[in-house]
C-alpha positions as CSV (number, residue, x, y, z in Angstrom):
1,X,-11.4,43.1,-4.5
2,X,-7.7,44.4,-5.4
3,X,-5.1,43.4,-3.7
4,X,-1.1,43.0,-4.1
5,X,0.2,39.5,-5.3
6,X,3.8,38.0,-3.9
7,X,4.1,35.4,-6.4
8,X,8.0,35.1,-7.1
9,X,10.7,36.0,-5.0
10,X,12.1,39.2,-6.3
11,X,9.7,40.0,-8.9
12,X,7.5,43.0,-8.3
13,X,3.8,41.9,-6.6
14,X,1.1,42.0,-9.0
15,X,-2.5,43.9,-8.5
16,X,-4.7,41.8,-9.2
17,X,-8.5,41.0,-9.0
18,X,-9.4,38.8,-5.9
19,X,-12.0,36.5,-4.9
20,X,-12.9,36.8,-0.9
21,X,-15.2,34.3,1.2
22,X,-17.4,35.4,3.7
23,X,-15.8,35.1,7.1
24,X,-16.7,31.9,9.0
25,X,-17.1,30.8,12.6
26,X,-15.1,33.4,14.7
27,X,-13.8,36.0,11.2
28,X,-14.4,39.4,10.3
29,X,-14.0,41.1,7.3
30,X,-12.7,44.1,7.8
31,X,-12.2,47.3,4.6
32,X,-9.0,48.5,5.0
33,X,-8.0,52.2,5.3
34,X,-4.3,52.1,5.6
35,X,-1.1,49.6,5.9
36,X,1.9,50.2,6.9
37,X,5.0,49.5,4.6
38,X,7.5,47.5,6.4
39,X,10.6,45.8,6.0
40,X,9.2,42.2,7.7
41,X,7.2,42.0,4.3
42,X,11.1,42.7,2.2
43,X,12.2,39.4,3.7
44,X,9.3,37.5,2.0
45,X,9.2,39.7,-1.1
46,X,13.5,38.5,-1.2
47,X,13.6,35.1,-0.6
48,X,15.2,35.9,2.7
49,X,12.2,34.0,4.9
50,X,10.0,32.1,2.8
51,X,6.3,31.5,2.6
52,X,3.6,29.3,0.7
53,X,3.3,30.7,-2.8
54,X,1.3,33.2,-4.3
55,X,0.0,35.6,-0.8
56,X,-1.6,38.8,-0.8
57,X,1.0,40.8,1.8
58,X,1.1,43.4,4.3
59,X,0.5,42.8,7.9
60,X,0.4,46.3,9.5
61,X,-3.1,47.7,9.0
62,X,-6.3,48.8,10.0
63,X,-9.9,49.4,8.9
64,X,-13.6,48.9,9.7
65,X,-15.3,45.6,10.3
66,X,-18.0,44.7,7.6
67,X,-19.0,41.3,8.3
68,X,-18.7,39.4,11.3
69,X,-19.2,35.8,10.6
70,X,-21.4,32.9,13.1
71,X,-20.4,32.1,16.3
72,X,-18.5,35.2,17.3
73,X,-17.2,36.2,20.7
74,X,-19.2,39.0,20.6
75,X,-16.2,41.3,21.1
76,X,-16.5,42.6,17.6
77,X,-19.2,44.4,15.9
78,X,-19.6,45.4,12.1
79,X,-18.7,49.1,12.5
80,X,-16.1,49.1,15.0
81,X,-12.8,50.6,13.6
82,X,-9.6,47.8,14.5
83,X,-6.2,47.4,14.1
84,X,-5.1,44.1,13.0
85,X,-2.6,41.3,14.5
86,X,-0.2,39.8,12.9
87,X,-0.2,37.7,16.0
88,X,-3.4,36.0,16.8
89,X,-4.4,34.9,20.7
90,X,-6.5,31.7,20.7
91,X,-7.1,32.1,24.6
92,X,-6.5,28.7,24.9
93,X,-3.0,27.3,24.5
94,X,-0.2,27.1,26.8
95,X,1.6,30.4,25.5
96,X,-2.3,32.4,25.8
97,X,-2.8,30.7,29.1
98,X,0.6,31.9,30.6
99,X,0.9,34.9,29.9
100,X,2.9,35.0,26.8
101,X,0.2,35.4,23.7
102,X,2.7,36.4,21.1
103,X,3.8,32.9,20.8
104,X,0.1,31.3,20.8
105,X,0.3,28.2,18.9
106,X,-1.9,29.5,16.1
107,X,0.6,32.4,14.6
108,X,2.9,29.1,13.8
109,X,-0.1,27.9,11.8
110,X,-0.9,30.7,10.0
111,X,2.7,31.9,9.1
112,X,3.2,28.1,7.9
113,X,0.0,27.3,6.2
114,X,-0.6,30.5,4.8
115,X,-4.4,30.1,6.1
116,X,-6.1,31.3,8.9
117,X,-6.9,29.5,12.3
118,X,-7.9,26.6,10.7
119,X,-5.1,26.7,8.5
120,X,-7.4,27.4,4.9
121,X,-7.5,30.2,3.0
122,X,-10.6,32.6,2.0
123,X,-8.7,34.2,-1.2
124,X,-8.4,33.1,-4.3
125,X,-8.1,34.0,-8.2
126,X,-9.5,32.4,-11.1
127,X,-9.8,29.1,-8.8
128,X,-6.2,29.0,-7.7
129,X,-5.7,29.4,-4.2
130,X,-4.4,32.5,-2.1
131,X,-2.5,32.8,0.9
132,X,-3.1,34.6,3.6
133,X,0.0,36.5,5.1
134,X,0.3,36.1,9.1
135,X,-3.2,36.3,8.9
136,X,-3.6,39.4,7.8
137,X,-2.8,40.2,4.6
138,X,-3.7,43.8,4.4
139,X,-2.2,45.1,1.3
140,X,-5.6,44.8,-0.2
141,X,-8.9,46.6,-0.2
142,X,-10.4,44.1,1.9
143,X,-9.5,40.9,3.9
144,X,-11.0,38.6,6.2
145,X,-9.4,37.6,9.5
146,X,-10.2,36.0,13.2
147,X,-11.3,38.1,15.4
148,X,-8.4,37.5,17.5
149,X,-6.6,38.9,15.0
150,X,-7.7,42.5,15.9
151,X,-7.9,45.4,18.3
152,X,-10.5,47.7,18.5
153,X,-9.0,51.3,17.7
154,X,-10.9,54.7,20.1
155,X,-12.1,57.3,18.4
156,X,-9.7,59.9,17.8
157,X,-7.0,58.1,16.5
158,X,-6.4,58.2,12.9
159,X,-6.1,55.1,10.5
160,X,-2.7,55.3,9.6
161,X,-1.7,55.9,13.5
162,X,-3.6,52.7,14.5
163,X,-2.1,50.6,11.5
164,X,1.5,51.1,12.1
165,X,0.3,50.6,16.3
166,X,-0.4,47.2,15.3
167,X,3.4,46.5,14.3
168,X,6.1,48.9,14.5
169,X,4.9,50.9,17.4
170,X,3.9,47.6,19.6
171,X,7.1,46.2,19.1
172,X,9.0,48.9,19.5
173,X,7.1,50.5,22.7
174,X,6.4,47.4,23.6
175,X,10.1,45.9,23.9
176,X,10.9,49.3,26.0
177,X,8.3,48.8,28.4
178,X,7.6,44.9,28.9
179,X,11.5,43.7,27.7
180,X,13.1,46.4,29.4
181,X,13.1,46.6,33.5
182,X,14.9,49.3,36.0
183,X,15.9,51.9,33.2
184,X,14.9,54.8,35.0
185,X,17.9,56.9,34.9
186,X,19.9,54.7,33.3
187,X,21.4,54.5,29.4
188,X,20.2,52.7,26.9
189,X,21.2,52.4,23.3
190,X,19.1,51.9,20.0
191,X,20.7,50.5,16.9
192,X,18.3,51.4,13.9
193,X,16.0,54.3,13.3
194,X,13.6,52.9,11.2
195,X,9.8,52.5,12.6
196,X,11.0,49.8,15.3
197,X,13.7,51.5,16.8
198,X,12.2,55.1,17.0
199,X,9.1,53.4,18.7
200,X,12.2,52.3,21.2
201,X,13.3,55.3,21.6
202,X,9.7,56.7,22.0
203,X,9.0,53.7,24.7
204,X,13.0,54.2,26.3
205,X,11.7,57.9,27.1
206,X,8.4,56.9,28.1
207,X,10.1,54.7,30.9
208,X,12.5,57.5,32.0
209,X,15.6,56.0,30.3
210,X,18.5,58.3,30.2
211,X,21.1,59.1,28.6
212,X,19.0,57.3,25.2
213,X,21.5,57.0,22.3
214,X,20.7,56.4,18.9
215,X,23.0,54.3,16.2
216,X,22.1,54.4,12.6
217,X,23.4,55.3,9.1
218,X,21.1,58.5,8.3
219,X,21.2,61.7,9.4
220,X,17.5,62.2,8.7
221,X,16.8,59.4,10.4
222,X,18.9,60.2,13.4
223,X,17.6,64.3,13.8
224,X,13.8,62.4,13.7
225,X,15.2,60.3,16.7
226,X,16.3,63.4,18.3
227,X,12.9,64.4,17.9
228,X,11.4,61.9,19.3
229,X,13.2,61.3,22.7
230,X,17.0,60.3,21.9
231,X,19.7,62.3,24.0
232,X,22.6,60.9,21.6
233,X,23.5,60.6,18.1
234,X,25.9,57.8,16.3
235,X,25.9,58.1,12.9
236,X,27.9,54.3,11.7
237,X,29.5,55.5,8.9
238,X,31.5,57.8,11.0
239,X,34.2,55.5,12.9
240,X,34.1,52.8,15.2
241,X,30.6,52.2,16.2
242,X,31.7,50.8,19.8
243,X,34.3,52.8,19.8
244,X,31.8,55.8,19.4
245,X,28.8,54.6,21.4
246,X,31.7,53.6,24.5
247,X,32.7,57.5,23.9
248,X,29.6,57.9,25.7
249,X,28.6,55.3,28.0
250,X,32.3,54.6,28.8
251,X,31.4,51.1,30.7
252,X,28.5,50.2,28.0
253,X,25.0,49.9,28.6
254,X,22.5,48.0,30.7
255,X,20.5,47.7,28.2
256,X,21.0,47.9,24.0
257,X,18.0,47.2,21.5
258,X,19.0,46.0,18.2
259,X,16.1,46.7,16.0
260,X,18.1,46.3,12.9
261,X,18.4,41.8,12.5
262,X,21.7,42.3,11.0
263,X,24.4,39.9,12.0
264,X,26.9,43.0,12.2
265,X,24.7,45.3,14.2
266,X,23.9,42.4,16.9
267,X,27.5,41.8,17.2
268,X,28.5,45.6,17.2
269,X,25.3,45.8,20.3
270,X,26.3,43.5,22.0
271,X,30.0,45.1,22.4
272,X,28.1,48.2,24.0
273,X,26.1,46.2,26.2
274,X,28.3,47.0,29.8
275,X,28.5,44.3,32.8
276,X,25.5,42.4,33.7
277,X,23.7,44.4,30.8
278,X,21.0,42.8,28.7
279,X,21.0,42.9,24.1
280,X,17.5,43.2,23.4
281,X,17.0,41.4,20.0
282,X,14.0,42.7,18.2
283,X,14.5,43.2,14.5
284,X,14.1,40.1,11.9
285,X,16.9,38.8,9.5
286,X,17.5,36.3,7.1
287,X,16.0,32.6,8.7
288,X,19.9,31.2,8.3
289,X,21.0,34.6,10.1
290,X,23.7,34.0,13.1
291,X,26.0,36.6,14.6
292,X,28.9,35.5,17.1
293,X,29.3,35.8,20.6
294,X,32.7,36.3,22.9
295,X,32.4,33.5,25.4
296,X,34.3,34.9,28.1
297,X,32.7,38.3,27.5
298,X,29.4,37.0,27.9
299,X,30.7,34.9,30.7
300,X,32.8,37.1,32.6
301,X,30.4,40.3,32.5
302,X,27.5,38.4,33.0
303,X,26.3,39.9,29.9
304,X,22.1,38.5,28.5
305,X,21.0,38.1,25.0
306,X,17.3,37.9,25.0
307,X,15.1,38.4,21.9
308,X,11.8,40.2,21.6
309,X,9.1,39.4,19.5
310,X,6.2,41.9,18.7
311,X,7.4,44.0,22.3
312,X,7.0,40.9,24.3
313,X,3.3,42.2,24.5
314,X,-0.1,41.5,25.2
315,X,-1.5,43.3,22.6
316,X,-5.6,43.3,24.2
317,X,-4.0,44.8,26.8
318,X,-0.7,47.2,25.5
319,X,-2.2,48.3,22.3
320,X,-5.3,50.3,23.9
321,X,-2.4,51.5,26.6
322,X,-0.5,53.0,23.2
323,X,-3.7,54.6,21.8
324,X,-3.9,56.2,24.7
325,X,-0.9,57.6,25.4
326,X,-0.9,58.8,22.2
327,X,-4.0,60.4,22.2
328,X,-2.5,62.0,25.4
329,X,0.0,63.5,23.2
330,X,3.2,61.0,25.6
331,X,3.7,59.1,22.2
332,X,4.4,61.4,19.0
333,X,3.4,58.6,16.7
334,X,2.5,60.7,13.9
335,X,6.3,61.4,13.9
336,X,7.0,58.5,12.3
337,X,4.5,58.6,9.3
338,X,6.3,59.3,6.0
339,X,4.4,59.3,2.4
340,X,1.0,57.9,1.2
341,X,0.8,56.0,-1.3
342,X,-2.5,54.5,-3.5
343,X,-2.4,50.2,-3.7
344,X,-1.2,50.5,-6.9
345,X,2.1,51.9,-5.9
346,X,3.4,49.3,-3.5
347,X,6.7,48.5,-5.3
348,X,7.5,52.0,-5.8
349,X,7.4,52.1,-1.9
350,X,9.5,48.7,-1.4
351,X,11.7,50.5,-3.6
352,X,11.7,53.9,-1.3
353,X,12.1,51.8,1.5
354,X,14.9,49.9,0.6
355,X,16.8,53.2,-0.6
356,X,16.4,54.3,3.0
357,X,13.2,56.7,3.1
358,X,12.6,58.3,6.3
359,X,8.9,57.6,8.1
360,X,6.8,54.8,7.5
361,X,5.2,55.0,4.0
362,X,1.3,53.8,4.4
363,X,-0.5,52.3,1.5
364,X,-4.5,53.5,1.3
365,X,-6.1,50.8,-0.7
């Protein structure tokens, strides 16, 4: 199979010719029909976070199950259309078993391995082994992963919808509705209109948030906010951010989602967070990234930091909620899809996204 090589951070990846296993006990394989181009993968490709050496990237995708290896679940079938995880949910550990399966002790494994479950690979080229990305490594034409690694996607909703579900749109919807409490009614403020931050918006307006204001560097990007549920408009090259955003909410927010992961923005969102108001932290940055907090402000106003990872979901359960919603037209997800690409043009896209396009670009192997 093809597939897109990170071998060197920033050096362009490499298509290249791919050997895949069969799945084993509890895999898939699944063909892929779209992934997402997102700015998580930009860390990697940078240097900024690393990762075992070379990987086939991409872990916002979705396809149709080929294979489905021994000893499966039974949950999965070959045929059924799924959206992967980049997240996988053993069932078993204390995170699973709590409540919280976003930090199951098996993403650890396969974000620091570069393997699946078990920690080994089922890609390689020429005899050298190849990593798997968070277990999912969909920048390729095919890819095996657990079955815990997926979601079964309902007719109806389109590959490229369910692909950019499994990421952007969980963690964005998803920090709205499972970070987020009491916003009825009340403001809250967005800083970043990429794919994370309009799903925010999308999911602020979906829990009855109001006034929702928006804070980001594009115009574009800010009149597509405005489509998609945001009252207010900041662009940051235009003054004082605070300044700007307290124009507004003159005693600051109750709750503020930074879906940027720049030490600036965090600090800047935190400012409009107002008394006993809560900075939802949900966008990555470097893995030495720090931003610095008043003290007394956070003391004295009673003020929370809390981070978010992937919406603070479940996503068995909150994924099929999104598909439906959307296919009850409540989430305009097809909004945020920008230009598709071929496989072969993955770096021209790294290169639109990092010059700001609008929408998220999907790949179609």
């Amino acid at each position: 199979m093809r597939a897109a090589v990170f071998r060197e951070p920033r050096a362009p990846l490499s298509i290249e010719s791919i050997d895949l296993e069969d799945p084993r006990d509890g895999e898939i394989t699944v063909r892929i029909e779209a992934a997402g181009v997102c700015h998580s993968d930009f860390h990697y490709m940078t240097g900024d976070i690393p990762c075992p050496l070379p990987i086939v990237l991409g872990h916002e995708g979705a396809g149709i199950v080929e294979a489905v290896g021994p000893r499966s679940s039974g949950r999965i079938a070959v045929g059924d259309r799924v959206a992967l995880l980049w997240r996988p949910r053993c069932g078993a550990c204390t995170a699973c078993v709590t409540g919280n399966p976003v930090l199951c002790s098996f993403g650890r494994v396969q974000a620091t391995t570069g393997g699946l479950l078990d920690g080994t690979s089922r890609m390689s080229s020429n005899g050298e082994k190849v990593h798997h990305f968070l277990g999912a490594s969909c920048f390729a034409e095919r890819v095996v992963v657990s079955e815990t690694s997926v979601v079964t996607v309902p007719d109806g909703v389109p590959a490229e919808i369910a692909a950019i579900a499994g990421c952007a749109v969980i963690t964005g919807v998803g920090a709205a509705m499972n970070a987020v409490s009491d916003a009825a009614g009340r403001p809250l403020v967005v800083f970043g209109a990429g794919g994370v931050g309009l799903s925010s918006v999308m999911g602020a307006k979906l829990i009855g948030a109001s006034p929702i204001v928006v804070v980001d560097v594009d115009d574009t990007r800010l009149a597509l906010a405005q489509r998609v549920g945001a009252t207010h408009i900041v662009n940051a090259r235009s003054g004082d951010v605070t300044e700007r955003v307290l124009d507004i909410l003159p005693t600051g927010a109750p709750w503020v989602i930074e879906a940027i992961g720049r030490s600036d923005t965090l600090a800047q969102a935190f400012a409009c967070v107002g008394p006993a108001g809560t900075l939802v932290a949900v966008g990555l940055g470097r893995g030495d990234s720090t931003f610095p907090v008043p003290v007394n402000e956070l003391v004295q106003r009673q003020k929370r930091i809390i981070g978010s990872l992937y919406g603070s979901s479940n996503p068995l359960v909150d994924l099929p909620r999104i598909f439906e919603l959307y296919l009850a037209g409540r989430l305009p997800l097809d909004d945020l899809i920008g230009e598709r690409m071929p496989l072969d043009a993955v770096n021209e896209a790294y290169a639109g996204l990092a010059g700001g396009a609008v929408g998220r670009t999907i790949l179609i192997p």
